[in-house]
C-alpha positions as CSV (number, residue, x, y, z in Angstrom):
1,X,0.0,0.0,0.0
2,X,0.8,3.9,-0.9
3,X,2.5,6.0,2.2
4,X,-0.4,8.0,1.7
5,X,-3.3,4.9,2.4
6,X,-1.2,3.9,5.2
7,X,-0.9,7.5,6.6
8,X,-4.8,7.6,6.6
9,X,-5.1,3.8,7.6
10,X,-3.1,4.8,11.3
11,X,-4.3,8.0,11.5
12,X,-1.0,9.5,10.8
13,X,0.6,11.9,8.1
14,X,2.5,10.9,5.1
15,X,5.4,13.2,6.9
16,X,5.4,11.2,10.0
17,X,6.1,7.9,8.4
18,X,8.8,9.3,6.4
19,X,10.0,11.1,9.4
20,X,10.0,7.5,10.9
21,X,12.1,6.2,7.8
22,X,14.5,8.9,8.0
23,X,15.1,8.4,11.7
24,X,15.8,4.6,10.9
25,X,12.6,3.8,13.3
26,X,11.0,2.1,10.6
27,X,12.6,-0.1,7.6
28,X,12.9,1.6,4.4
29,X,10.1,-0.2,2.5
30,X,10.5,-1.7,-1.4
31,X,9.8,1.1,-4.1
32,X,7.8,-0.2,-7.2
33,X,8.6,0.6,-10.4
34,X,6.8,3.9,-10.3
35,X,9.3,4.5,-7.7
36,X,6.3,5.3,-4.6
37,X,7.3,3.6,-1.0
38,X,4.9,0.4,-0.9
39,X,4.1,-0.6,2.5
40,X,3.3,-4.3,3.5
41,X,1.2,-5.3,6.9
42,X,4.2,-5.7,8.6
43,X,4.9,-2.3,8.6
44,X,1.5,-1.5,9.4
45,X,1.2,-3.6,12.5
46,X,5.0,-1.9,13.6
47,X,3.7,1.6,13.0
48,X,0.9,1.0,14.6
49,X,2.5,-0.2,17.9
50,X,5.0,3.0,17.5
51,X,1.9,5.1,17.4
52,X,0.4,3.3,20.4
53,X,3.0,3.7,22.5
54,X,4.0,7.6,21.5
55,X,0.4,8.1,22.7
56,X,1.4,6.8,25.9
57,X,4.1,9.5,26.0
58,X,6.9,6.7,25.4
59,X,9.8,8.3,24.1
60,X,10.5,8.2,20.8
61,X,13.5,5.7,20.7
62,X,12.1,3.8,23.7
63,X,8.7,3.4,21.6
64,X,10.9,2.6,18.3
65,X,12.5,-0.8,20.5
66,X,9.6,-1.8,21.9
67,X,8.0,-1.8,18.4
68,X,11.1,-3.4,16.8
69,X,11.2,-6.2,19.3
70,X,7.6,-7.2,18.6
71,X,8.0,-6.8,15.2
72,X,10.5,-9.4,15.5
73,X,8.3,-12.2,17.4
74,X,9.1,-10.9,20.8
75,X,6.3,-9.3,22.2
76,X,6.2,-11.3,25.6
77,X,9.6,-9.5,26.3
78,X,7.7,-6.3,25.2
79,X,5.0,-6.8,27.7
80,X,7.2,-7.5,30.6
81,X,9.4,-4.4,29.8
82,X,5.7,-2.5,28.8
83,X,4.5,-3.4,32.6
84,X,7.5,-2.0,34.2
85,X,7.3,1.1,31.8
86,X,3.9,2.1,32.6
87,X,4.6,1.8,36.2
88,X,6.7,4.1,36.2
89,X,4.9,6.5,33.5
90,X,1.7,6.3,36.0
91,X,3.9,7.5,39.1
92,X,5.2,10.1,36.8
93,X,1.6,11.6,35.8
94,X,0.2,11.1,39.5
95,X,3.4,13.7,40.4
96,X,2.5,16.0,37.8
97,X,-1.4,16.0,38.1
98,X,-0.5,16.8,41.7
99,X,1.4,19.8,40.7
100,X,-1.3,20.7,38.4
101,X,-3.9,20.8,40.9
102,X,-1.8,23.2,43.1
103,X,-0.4,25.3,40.4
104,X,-4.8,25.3,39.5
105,X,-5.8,26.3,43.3
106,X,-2.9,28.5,43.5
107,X,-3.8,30.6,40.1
108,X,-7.5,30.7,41.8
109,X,-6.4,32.2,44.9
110,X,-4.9,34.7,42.7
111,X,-7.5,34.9,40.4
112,X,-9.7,35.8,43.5
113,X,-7.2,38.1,45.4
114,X,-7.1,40.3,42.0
115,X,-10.9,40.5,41.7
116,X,-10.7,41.5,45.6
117,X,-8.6,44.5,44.2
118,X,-5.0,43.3,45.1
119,X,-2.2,44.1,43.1
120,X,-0.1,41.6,41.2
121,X,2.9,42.3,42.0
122,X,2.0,42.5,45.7
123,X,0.7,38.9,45.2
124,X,3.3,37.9,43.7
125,X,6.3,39.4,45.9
126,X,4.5,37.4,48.5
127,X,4.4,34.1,47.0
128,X,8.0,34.2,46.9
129,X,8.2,35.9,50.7
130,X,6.6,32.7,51.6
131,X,7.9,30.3,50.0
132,X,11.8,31.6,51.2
133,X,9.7,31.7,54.6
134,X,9.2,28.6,54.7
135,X,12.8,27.4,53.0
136,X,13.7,29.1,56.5
């Protein structure tokens, strides 16, 4: 199939999967004698998991293994390295939904001290008085 069928198959641009190519992520498929890229199911199925797991947040290189390795016929090893992954990605977005829902209540507070008729420089100056307070 045509870069471009694929691309709309995975929901994806022709750019990305030539990005993909160029970044040696994905094999460089055959060319047929009108010289377009034609794409077998293999390299559907291995785009497709690349996708997946970018959706995930998996770094790009990280995502690329995992996707080779299954590709390959080892997709129990990519499981047991997937589990460990998102482990760790879930602690990683519990700390940083944590931090969003202060950095949320804290821009509220403000939000609320400005329509009280405080100053935002005021506000801010003592933000930073209390947090070196509290450093103290």
């Amino acid at each position: 199939m045509r870069i471009g069928i694929l691309a709309e198959r995975l929901g994806t641009t022709p750019h990305a999967i030539r990005f993909y190519e160029r970044r040696g992520l994905l094999p460089a498929p055959p060319r047929g004698d009108n010289h377009y890229r034609e794409y077998g199911e293999a390299d559907a199925e291995r785009l497709r998991i690349l996708i997946g797991l970018r959706k995930l947040d998996i770094p790009l290189d990280q995502a690329a293994e995992l996707a080779t390795m299954c590709a390959a016929g080892r997709c129990d090893e990519v499981s047991d390295e997937l589990r460990t992954l998102l482990t760790e990605k879930r602690k990683e977005l519990a700390r940083r939904v944590t931090e969003m829902r202060f950095l949320d209540q804290r821009m509220a507070h403000l939000a609320d001290q400005l329509d009280a008729g405080a100053t935002p420089r005021l506000l801010i100056q003592l933000e930073k008085e209390d947090n070196h307070a509290t450093a103290l």
